[in-house]
C-alpha positions as CSV (number, residue, x, y, z in Angstrom):
1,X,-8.2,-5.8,9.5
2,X,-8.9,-7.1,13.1
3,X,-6.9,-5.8,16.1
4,X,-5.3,-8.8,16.6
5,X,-4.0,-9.3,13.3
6,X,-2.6,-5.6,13.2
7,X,-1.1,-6.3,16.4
8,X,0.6,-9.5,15.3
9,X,1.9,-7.2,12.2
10,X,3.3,-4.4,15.1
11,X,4.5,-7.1,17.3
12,X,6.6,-8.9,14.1
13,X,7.8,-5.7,13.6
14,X,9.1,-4.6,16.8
15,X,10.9,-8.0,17.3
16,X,12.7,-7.8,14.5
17,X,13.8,-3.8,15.3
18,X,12.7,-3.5,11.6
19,X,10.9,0.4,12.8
20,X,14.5,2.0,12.2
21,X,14.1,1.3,8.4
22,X,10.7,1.8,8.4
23,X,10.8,5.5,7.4
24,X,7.2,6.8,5.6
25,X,9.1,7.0,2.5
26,X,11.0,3.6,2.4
27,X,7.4,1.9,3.0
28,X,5.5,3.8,0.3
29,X,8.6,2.1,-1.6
30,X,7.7,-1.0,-0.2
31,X,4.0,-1.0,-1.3
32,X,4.5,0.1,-4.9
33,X,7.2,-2.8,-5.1
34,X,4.7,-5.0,-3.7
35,X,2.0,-4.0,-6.4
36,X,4.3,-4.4,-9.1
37,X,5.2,-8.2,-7.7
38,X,1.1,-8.4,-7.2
39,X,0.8,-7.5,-10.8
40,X,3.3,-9.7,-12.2
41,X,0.8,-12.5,-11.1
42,X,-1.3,-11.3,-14.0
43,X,1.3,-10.3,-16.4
44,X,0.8,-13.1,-19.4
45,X,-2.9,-13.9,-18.5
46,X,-5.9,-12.3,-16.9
47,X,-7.5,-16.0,-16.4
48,X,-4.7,-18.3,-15.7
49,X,-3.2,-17.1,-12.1
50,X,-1.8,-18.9,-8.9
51,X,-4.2,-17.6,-6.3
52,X,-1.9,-18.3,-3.8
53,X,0.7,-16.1,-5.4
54,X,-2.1,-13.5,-5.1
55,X,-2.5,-14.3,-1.4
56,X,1.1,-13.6,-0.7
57,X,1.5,-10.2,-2.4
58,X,-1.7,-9.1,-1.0
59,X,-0.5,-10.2,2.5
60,X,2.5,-8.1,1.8
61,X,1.1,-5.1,0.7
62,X,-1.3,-5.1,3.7
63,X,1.4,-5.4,6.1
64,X,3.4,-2.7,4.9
65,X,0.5,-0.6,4.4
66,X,-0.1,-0.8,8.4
67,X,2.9,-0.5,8.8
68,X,2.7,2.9,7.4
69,X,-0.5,3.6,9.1
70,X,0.9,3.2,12.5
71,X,4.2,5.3,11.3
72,X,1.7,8.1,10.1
73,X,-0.8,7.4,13.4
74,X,-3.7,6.8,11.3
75,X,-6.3,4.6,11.1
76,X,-7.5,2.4,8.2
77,X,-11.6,2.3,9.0
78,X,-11.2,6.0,9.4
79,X,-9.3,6.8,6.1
80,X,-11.2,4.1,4.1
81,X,-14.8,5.8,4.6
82,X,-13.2,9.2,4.3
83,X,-12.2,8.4,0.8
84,X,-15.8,6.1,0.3
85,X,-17.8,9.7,1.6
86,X,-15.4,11.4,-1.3
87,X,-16.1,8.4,-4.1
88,X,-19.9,8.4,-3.3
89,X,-20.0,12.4,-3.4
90,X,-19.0,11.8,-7.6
């Protein structure tokens, strides 16, 4: 994700005062519910879909997932090619 975008995520945040819920568990929550809604766009049909649906949930689970990055001080590119390095290893 570009800086800019993660910093319009951390600056939405922060004006809100949303970081007092924002505990590591309550956003893992939040992603999973997120998935489930993300799914539910495919739930009757694997070809008919509203894209922008899609979009939305995506959008959502992105957010809260940096949102959980920056709670946990981590860093997506880092934690994305760790994991690629362990997938590529198989």
């Amino acid at each position: 994700m570009k800086e800019k975008t993660i910093e319009r995520i951390r600056k939405f945040t922060e004006d809100r005062k949303w970081n007092q819920f924002h505990s590591q568990a309550n956003l893992a929550k939040s992603i999973v519910i997120e998935a489930a809604e993300l799914l539910e766009c495919f739930q009757w049909s694997d070809t008919e879909y509203d894209l922008q649906h899609i979009k939305e949930e995506l959008a959502d689970i992105l957010v809260y997932s940096q949102n959980l990055l920056d709670k946990l001080e981590l860093d997506a590119d880092e934690i994305v090619n760790m994991k690629m390095k362990q997938n590529e290893a198989k």
